[in-house]
C-alpha positions as CSV (number, residue, x, y, z in Angstrom):
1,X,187.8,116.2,41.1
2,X,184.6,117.7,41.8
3,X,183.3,115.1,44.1
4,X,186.4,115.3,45.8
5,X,186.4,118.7,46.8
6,X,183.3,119.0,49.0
7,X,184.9,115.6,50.7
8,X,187.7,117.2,51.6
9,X,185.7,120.7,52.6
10,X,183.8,117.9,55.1
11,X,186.6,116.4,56.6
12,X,188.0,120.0,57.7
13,X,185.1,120.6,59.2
14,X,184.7,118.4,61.0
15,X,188.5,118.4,62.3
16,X,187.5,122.1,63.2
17,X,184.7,121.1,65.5
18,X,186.2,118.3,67.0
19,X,186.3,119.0,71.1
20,X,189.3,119.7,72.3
21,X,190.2,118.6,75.5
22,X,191.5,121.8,78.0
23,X,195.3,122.0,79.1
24,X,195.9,121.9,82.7
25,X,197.2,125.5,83.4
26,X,198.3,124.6,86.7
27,X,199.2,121.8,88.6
28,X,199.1,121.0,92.6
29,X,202.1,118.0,93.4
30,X,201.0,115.2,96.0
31,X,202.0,112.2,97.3
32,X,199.8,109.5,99.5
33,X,201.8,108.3,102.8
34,X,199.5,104.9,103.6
35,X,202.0,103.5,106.3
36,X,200.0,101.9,109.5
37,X,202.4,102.0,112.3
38,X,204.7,104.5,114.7
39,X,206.2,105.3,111.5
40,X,208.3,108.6,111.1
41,X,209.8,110.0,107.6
42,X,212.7,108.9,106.7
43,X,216.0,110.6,104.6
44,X,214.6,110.1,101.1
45,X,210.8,111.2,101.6
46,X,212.3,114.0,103.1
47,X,214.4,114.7,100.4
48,X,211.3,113.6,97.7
49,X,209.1,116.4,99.9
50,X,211.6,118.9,100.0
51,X,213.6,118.6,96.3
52,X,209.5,117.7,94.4
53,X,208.4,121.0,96.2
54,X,205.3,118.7,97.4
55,X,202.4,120.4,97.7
56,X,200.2,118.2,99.3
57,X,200.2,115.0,101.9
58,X,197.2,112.6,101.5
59,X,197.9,110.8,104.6
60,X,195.8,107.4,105.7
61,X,194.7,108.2,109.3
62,X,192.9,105.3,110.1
63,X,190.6,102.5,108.5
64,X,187.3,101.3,108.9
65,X,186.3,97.8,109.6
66,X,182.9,95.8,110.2
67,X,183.2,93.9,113.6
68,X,180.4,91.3,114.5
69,X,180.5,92.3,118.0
70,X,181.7,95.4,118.3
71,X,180.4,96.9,114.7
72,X,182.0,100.0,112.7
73,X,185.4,100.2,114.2
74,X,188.4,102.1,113.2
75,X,191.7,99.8,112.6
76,X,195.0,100.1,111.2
77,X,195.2,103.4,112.3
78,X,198.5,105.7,111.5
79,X,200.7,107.2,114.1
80,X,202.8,109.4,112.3
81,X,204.5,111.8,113.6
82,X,204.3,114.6,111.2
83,X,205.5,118.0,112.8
84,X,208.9,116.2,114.8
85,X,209.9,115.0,111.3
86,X,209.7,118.2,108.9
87,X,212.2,120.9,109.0
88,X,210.3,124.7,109.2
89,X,211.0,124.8,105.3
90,X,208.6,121.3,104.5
91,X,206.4,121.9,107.4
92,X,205.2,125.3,106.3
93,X,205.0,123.5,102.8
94,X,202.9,120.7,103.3
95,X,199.1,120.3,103.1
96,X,197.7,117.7,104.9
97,X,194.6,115.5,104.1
98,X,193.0,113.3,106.2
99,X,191.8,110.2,104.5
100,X,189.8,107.3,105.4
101,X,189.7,104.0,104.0
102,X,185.9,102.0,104.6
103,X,186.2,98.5,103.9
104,X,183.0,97.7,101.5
105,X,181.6,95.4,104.0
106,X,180.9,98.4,105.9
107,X,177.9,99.5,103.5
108,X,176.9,95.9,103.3
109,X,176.8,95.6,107.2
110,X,174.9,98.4,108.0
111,X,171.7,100.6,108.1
112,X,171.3,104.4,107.6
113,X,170.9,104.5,111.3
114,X,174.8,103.2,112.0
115,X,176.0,105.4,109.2
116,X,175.1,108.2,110.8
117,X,176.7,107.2,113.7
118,X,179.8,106.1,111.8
119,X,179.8,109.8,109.7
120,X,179.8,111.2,113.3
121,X,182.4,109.4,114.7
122,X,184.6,109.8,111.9
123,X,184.4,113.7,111.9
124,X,185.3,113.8,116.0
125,X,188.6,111.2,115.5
126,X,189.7,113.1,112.5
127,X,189.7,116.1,114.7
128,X,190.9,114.5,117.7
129,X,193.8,113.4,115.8
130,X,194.4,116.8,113.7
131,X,195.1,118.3,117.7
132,X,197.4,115.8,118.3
133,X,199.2,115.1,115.5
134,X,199.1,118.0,114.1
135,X,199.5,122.1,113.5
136,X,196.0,124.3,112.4
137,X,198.6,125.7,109.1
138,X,198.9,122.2,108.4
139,X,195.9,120.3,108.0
140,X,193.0,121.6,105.6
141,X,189.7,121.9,105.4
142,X,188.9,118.6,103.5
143,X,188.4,114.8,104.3
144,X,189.0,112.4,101.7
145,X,187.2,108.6,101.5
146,X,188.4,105.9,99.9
147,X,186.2,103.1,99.0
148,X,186.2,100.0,96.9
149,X,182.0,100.8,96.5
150,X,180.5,98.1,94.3
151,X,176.6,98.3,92.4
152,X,175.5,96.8,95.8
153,X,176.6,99.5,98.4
154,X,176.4,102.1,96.4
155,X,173.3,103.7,98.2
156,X,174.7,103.3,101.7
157,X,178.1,104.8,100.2
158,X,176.8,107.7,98.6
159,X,174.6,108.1,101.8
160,X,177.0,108.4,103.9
161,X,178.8,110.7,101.9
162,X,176.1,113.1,102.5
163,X,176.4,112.5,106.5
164,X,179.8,113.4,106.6
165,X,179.7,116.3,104.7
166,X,176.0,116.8,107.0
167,X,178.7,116.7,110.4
168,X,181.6,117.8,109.6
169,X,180.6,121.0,107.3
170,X,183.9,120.5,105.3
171,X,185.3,119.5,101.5
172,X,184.7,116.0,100.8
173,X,186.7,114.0,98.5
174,X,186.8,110.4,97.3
175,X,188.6,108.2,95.4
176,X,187.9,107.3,92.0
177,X,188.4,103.8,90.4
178,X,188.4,103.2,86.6
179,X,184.9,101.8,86.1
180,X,182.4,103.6,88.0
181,X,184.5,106.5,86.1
182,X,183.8,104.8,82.8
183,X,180.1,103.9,83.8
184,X,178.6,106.6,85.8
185,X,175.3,106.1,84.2
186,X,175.4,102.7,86.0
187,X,177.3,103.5,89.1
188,X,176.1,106.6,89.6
189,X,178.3,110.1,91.0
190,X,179.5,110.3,94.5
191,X,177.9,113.3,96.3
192,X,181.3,115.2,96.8
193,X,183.1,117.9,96.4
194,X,186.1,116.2,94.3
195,X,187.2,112.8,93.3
196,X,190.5,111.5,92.3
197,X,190.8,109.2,89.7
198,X,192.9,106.3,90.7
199,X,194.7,105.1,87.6
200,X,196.3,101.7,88.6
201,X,195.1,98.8,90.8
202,X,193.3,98.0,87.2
203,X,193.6,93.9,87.3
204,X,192.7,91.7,90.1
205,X,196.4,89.9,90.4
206,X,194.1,86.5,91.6
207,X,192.2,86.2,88.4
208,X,195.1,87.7,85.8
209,X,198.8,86.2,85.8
210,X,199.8,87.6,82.8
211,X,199.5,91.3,83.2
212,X,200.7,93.8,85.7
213,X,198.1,93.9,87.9
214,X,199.2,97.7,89.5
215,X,199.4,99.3,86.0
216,X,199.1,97.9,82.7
217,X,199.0,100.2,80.0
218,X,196.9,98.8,77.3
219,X,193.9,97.6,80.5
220,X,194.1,101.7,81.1
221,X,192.9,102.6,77.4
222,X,190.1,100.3,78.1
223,X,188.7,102.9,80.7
224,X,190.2,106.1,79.9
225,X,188.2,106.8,76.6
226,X,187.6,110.2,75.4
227,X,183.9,111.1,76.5
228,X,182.0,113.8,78.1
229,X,183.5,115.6,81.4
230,X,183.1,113.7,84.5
231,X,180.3,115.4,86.2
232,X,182.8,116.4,89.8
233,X,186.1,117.7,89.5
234,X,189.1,115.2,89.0
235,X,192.2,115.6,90.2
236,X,194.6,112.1,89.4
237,X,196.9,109.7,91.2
238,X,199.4,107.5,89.8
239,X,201.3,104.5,91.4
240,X,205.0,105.0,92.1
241,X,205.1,101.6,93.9
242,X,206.5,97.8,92.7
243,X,205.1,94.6,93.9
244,X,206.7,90.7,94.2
245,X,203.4,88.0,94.7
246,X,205.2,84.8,96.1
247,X,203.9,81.2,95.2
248,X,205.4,78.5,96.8
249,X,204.5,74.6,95.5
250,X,201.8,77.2,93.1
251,X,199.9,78.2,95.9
252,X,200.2,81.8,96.8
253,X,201.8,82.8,99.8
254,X,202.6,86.6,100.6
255,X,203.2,89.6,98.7
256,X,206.4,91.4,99.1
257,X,207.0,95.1,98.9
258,X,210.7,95.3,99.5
259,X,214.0,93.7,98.9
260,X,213.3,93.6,95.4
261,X,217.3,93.5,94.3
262,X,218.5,90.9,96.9
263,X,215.3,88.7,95.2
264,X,216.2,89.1,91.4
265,X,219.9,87.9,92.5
266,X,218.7,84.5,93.4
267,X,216.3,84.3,90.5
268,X,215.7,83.7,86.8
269,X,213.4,85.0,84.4
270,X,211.0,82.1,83.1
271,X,208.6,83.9,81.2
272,X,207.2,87.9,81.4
273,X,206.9,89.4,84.5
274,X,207.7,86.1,85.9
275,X,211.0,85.1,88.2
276,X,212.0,81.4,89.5
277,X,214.5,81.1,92.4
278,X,217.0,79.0,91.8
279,X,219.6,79.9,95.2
280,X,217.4,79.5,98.9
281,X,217.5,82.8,100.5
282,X,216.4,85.1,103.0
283,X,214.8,88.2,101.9
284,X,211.8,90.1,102.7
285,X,211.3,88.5,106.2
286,X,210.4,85.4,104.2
287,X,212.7,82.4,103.4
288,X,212.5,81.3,99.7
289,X,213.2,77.9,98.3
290,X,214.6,77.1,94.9
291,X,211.5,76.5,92.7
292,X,209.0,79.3,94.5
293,X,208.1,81.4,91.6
294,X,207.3,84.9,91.8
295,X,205.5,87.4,90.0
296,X,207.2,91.0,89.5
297,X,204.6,93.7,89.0
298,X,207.0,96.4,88.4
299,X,206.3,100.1,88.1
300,X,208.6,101.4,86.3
301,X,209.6,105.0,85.1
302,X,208.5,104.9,81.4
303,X,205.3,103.6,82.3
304,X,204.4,106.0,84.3
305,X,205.1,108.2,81.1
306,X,203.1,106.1,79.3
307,X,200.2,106.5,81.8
308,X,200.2,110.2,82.1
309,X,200.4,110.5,78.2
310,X,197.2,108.7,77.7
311,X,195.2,110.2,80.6
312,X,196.5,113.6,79.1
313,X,194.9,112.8,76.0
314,X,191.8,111.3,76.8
315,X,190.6,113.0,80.0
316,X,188.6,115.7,81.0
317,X,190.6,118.0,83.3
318,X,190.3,121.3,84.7
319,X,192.6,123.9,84.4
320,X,193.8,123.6,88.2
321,X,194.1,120.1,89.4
322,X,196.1,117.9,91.9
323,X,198.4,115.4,90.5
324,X,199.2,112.6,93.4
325,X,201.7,109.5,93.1
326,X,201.2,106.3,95.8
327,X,203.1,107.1,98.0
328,X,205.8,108.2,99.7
329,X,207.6,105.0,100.3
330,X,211.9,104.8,101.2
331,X,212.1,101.9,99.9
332,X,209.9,102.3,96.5
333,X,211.1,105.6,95.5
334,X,214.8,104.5,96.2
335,X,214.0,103.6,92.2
336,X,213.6,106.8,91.3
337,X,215.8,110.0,91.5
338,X,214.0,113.1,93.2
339,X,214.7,114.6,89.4
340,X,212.9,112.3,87.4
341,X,209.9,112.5,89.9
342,X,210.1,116.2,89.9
343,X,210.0,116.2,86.3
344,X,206.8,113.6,86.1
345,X,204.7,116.3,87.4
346,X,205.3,118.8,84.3
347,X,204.4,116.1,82.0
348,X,200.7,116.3,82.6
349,X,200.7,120.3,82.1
């Protein structure tokens, strides 16, 4: 009994100075809007904005590219008519961000010399389209990259981090991915303001048939690992978005996004996450053929409960943060009732 008591005194101490990680006090709701065309909002992301109370649009203005003629050039850029769309109750309620998507290939390609001229030109066509797209109330003071940066582009990234900041004299945020968040000693810190930590995308769908390459739960453990605090501020986005990878004669031919329910009618489940068709069909401006098999990554709502449970419990986050779900999609969050999203943002509190 003796030896058992100072065993037990150690044990108690040691629960007593184990760190605790803080609870968010408060959180900021956002959504990402990453369509590329003359697209407007339609009934339901109205109705998601409006009913969610949504805080915050993170909304793709253009992307950047690496030309061999013509160099750094902005493509797939995003013609959405914010201020025709919104009723005066969502338009006064909306923030929105500016974002940026680089291509990697863009740090390979290029010298300091054309990153400074690319950080230049990025701040005057995010302010050339903020006048036409959009009101002063509406858009705020902050830019946000997004960047697949690898080990081998990681000076040129973080350097032209530093230019925009240097041009455009306002917040700078990135995105985040799940292993240069698990390995900063290795890939190093952005130099930003903020970074959001990008909690799905986790499993390259070439390399992995067997898991849900979007989000699969047990892959995110492997990152999120309780540790010290990030070194920036992290606010965190989710996916609220399904996928269908089409292989015809087991070659891969197009990933689909929509039409998910006319596709599971003319298919059958052969093993997990996997459907055959067995009916030819016309779905998802694609024709299928009986035999095609197709991969469902679906996202579903208990997983994203799943998600948010472990990043609760295993991530450092301040009190305030922002708490975004990709994105704001008719057709994916016809899955989901505006309560049940609504409710998905308390969870992380």
């Amino acid at each position: 009994m003796k030896k058992i008591f100072p065993l037990i005194i150690f044990v108690l101490l040691l629960s007593a100075c184990k760190k605790e990680l803080p609870k968010v006090e408060k959180v900021t709701t956002a959504f990402y809007y990453w369509k590329t065309k003359n697209w407007t909002l339609k009934e339901k992301e109205k109705t998601v904005i409006k009913n969610g109370s949504i805080k915050k649009l993170y909304v793709k203005f253009f992307e950047i590219a690496n030309d061999k003629i013509q160099g750094n050039i902005p493509v797939s850029k995003n013609n959405i008519k914010i201020n025709r769309d919104y009723n005066p109750s969502i338009n006064s309620q909306v923030t929105i961000i500016p974002c940026i998507y680089i291509r990697n290939e863009v740090f390979k390609k290029s010298n300091k010399k054309e990153l400074d001229v690319l950080a230049e030109n990025i701040h005057y066509l995010v302010e050339k389209k903020k006048k036409e797209k959009f009101t002063k109330k509406n858009v705020t003071n902050e830019i946000q990259i997004d960047c697949d940066w690898t080990l081998s582009t990681k000076d040129n990234y973080f350097y032209f981090l530093e230019k925009i900041k240097e041009f455009s004299k306002k917040e700078i945020s990135c995105t985040l991915r799940l292993y240069p968040y698990k390995y900063p000693e290795k890939m190093g810190v952005p130099p930003v303001d903020k970074a959001m930590l990008m909690c799905y995308n986790l499993i390259n769908p070439s390399t992995n048939k067997d898991k849900n390459s979007i989000l699969d739960i047990e892959e995110l453990k492997k990152y999120l690992v309780k540790k010290e605090k990030y070194p920036k501020h992290l606010d965190v986005a989710l996916p609220l978005y399904s996928w269908m990878q089409v292989f015809q004669n087991n070659e891969f031919t197009k990933v689909v996004y929509k039409d998910f329910n006319t596709i599971k009618k003319v298919t059958k489940p052969i093993k997990p996450l996997w459907l055959e068709v067995i009916k030819d069909t016309t779905a998802a401006d694609m024709y299928l053929r009986i035999g095609d098999k197709i991969k469902y990554d679906e996202i579903t709502l208990e997983t994203v409960k799943k998600a948010i449970k472990i990043i609760k419990e295993n991530v450092y986050l301040d009190k305030e943060i922002t708490f975004s779900f990709f994105h704001l999609d008719q057709e994916q969050l016809k899955n989901f009732t505006n309560e049940e999203i609504r409710d998905l943002y308390t969870l992380i509190n």
